[in-house]
N, C-alpha and C positions, 0 to 999 in steps of 0.2 A: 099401558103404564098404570092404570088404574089396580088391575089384578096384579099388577108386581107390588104396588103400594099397599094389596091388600094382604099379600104374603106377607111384608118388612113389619106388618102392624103385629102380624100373627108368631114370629116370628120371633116380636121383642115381647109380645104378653105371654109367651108359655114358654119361652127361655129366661125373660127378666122375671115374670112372677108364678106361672104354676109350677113350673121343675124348679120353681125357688124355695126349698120346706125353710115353712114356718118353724124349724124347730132350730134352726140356725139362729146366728148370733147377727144384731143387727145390723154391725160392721159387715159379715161377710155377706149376709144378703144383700146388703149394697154394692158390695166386691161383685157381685153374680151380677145382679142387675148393669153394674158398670160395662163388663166383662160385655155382656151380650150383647150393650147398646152399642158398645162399640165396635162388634166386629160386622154386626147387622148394620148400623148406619154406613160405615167406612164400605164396607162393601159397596153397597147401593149407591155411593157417589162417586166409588173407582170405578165400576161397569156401565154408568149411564153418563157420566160427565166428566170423565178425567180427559178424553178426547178432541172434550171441547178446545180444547188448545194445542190440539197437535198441528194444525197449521202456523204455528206461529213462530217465527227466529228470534232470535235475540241479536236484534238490529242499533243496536247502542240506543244511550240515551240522547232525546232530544230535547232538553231542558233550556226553555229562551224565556221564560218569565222569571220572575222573583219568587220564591219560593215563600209561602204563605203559611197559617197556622189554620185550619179548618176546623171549625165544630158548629154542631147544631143543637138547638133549643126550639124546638119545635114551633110553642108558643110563641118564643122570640124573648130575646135578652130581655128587654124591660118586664116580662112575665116571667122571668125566671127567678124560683126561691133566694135566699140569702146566700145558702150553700155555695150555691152553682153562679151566683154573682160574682162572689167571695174566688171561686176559682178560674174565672175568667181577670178579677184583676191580679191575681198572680201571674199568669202568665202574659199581662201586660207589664208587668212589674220586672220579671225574668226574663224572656226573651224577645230578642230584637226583632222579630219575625213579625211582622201583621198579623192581628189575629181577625179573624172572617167569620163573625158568629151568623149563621144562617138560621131561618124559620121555614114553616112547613111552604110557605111564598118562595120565598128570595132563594131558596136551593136552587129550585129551576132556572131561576138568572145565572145559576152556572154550570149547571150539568143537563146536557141533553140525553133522557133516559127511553128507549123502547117505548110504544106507546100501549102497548099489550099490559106490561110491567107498571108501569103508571097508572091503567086503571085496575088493574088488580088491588094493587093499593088503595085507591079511592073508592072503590068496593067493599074496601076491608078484608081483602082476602090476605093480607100480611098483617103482620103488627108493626107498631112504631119502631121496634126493635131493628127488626129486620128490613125494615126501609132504610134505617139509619145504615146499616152493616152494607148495603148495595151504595148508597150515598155515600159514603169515605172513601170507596172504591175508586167511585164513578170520580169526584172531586180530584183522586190523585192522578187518574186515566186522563183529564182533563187540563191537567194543571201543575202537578207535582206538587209537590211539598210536604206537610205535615197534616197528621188528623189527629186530635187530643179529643177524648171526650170530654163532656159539659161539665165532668165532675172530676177532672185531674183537679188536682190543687199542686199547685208549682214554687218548686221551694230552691231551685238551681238554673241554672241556664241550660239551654240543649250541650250534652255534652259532645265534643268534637269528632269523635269516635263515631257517633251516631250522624253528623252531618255529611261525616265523608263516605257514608254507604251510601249508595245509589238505591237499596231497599234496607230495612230493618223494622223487625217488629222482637219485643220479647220472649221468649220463651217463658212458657210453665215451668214455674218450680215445684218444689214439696207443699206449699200451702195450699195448692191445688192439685188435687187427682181424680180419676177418673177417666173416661174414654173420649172426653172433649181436651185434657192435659196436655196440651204440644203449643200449643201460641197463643197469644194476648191479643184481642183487637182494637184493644182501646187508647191503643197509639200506637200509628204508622209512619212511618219517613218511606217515601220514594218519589223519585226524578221521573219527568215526563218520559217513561216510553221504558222504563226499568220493566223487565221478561216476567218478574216472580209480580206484578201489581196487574201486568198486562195477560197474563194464564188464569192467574186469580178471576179476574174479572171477566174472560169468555166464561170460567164454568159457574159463576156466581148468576151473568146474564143466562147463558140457557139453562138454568134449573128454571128460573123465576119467569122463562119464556114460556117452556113447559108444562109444568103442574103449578097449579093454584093451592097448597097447602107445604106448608115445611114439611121439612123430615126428622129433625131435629132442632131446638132451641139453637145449639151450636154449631149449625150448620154451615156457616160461613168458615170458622175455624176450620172447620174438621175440612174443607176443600182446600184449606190452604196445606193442611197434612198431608190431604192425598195427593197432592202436586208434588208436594218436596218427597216424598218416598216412589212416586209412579212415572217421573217425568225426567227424564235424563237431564235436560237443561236446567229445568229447576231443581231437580237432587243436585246438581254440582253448585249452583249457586247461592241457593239456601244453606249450604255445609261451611260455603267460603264466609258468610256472613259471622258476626260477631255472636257468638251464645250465651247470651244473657241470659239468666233467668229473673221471672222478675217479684220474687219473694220480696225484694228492697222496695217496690212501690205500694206493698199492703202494711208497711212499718208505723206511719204515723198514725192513721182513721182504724187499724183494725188491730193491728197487734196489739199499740202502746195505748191506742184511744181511749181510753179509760183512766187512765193514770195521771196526777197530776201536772202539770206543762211546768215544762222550766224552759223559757227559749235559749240558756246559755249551753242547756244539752241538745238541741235541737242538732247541731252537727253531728251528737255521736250515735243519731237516731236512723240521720236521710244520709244519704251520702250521694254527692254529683253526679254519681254515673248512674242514681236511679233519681232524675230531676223533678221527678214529679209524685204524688202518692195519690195513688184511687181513694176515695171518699163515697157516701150512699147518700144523697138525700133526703132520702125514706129515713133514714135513721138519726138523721141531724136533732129530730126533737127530744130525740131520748139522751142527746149530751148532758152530762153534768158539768156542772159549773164548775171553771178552775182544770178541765181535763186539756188534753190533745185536741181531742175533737172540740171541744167549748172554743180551745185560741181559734182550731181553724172559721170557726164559724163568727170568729171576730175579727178577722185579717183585712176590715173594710178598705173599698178603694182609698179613702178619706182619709 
């Protein structure tokens, strides 16, 4: 593994950057760069882990608990910025669903993870990121329900469409390209025991059993791609699913964020079927006053 991993390095430096001439435009060097990360990483996780789920049917759902609302703050809610306050009481505000804000403690009171995997972690051999990306997982493999990140801000109720899939995540739109471009992780709907959460999660576990460094930043995405293109069950499934793209949840914090807030246009901004808008709270201190971003970061529970 290690010499394969040393090829996928070699592979993406003299295909992303030496056969990349600097005399190119800095668009298309990115196009090049894109181009070969994607065909190099996708490879490397369709021949080493797409298999991980070939044992597995699509056994229906076995959903007997209440379907919950998951997110994590590492630190834990009471350490968490204004931002990310601000967007947990929206979706107490919005949806009926219990919302389950977890820290790097209380996860483990609900998911029981590999113990290989878990000290890799505590090692530091992952980032916070990608602990988080196995934890959504693991929660829905556990439990069902929903995973919203720490920084949706929720301006709708879950719409109906989305509650009657037994899986659903968004698709990439045009706002994003690139070779990571095919799905969203930063909200999931799936039922205990849904085929496309439970394929997801063997190949997400035996990478993270296996090697002790990523392959990519987006490497969680990119196995849910190689599922839905390499897996017959999951290709029929993922097709049948609704195709969202989800261009309507970068509208308020990034498109319009800037712009003076008028709440009475607020409908003609978000629209239901995209109930929620990603937000950065890196970038929360750079609001100005009076914008998008300035209301969201004033939408106190109070």
């Amino acid at each position: 593994m290690a010499l394969e991993r040393l090829w996928v390095s070699t592979r993406l430096i003299v295909g992303g950057h030496i056969l990349n001439p600097l005399w190119w435009s800095a668009e298309r060097r990115r196009a090049r760069r894109s181009d070969v990360f994607g065909r190099v990483v996708t490879d490397y996780l369709r021949r080493h882990y797409l298999s991980a789920a070939d044992h597995l049917k699509d056994t229906g759902i076995c959903q007997t608990e209440p379907e919950r609302i998951f997110t994590i703050w590492f630190q834990g809610e009471e350490n968490a910025p204004l931002l990310v306050k601000n967007c947990f009481a929206s979706i107490r505000k919005h949806c009926t669903r219990e919302l389950v804000v977890l820290d790097e403690k209380s996860v483990f009171d609900w998911i029981t993870l590999p113990q290989v995997i878990v000290d890799k972690f505590r090692a530091g051999k992952m980032k916070y990121a990608h602990f988080s990306d196995i934890c959504r997982v693991e929660l829905l493999h556990e439990h069902g329900g929903y995973w919203l990140d720490a920084t949706a801000f929720v301006t709708h109720p879950i719409p109906e469409f989305i509650e009657d899939c037994d899986f659903f995540v968004y698709r990439s739109g045009k706002r994003i390209s690139g070779y990571y471009s095919y799905v969203q992780n930063c909200f999931i709907h799936a039922r205990k025991g849904a085929f496309l959460l439970e394929a997801w999660r063997e190949m997400i576990l035996k990478f993270w059993e296996e090697e002790d460094k990523r392959v990519d930043y987006f490497q969680h995405q990119l196995m849910l791609k190689v599922l839905a293109q390499g897996n017959g069950t999951a290709m029929k499934l993922f097709s049948a699913m609704p195709q969202i793209d989800h261009d309507g949840i970068h509208s308020l914090w990034y498109l319009h964020g800037d712009e003076q807030a008028d709440e009475t246009k607020l409908g003609e901004l978000v629209s239901p079927e995209f109930f929620f808008q990603k937000t950065s709270y890196r970038e929360a201190p750079k609001a100005k006053p009076g914008t998008w971003r300035d209301y969201i970061l004033k939408q106190t529970e109070g």
